[in-house]
N, C-alpha and C positions, 0 to 999 in steps of 0.2 A: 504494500500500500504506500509505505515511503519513497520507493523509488516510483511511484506512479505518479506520485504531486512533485517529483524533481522532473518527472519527465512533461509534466501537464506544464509545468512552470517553465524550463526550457522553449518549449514549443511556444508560449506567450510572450517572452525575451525575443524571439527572433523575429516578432512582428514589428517592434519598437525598432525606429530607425533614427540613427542620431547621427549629429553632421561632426566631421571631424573637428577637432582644435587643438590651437595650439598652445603647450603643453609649455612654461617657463621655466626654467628648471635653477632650484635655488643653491646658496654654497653651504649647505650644512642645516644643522640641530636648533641654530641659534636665531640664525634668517628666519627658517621655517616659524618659529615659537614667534618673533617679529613680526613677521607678516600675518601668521591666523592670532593675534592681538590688536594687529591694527584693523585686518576685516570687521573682528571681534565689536571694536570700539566706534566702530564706522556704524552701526547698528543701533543705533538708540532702542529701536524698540526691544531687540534682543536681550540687552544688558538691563534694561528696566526688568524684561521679566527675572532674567537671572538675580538682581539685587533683590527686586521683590518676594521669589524662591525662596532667597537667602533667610528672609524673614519670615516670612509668611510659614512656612514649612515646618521650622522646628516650634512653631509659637503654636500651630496648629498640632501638630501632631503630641504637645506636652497637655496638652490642655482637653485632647478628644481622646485620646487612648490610653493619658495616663492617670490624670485628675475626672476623664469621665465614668470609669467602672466602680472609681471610690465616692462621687457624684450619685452613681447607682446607688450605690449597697445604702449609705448613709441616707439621704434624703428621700428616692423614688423607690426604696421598700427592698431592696437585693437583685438578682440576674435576672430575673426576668423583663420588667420594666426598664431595665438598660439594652435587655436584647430589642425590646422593641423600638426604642429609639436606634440602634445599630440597624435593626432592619430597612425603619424607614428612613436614614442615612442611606444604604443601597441602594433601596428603591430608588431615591431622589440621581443615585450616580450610573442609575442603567436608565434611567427616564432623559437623565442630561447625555446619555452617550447615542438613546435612540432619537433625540432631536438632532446632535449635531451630526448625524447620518445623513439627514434629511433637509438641514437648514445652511443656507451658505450665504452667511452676511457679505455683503461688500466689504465693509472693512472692519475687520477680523480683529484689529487691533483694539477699537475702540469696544466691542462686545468681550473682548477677554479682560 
């Protein structure tokens, strides 16, 4: 079955046709780490989400995963009443993944 989705996959690669280019070729380790920094930094939008990641990520995940299950037990009565808010946490992150299947803003920036 593995080798049938390399082989389905193969046979869809070969329909893709791409135009050659040309290919700059740098002096080393250093250049390299240079240049994908300065592309890097060329990106406003990029690096905003990355700063924002930065935050957002660990402030989330200490506050939902770690002070939410002792949030549970102490106030909302123990595991069950926290699963259910876990649940519809889920729900809410396959309902967001079946809309953005389906939905394509113009500008992607300002909706994220």
């Amino acid at each position: 079955m593995d080798a049938l989705t390399f082989a389905v996959s193969a046979l869809l690669f070969s329909w893709i046709s791409l135009k050659a280019k040309t290919v700059k070729l740098r002096d080393g380790l250093t250049a390299d780490l240079r240049a994908g920094w300065d592309d890097f930094r060329s990106r406003r939008r990029l690096w905003v989400m990355v700063c924002q990641g930065a935050v957002v990520i660990p402030v989330w995940l200490a506050g939902y995963q770690l002070l939410g299950p002792v949030y549970g037990q102490r106030v909302l009565g123990g595991a069950a009443p926290w699963g259910v808010v876990v649940s519809g946490f889920t729900a809410g992150l396959v309902a967001g993944a079946a809309l953005a299947l389906v939905w394509k803003p113009g500008r992607v920036g300002v909706v994220v």
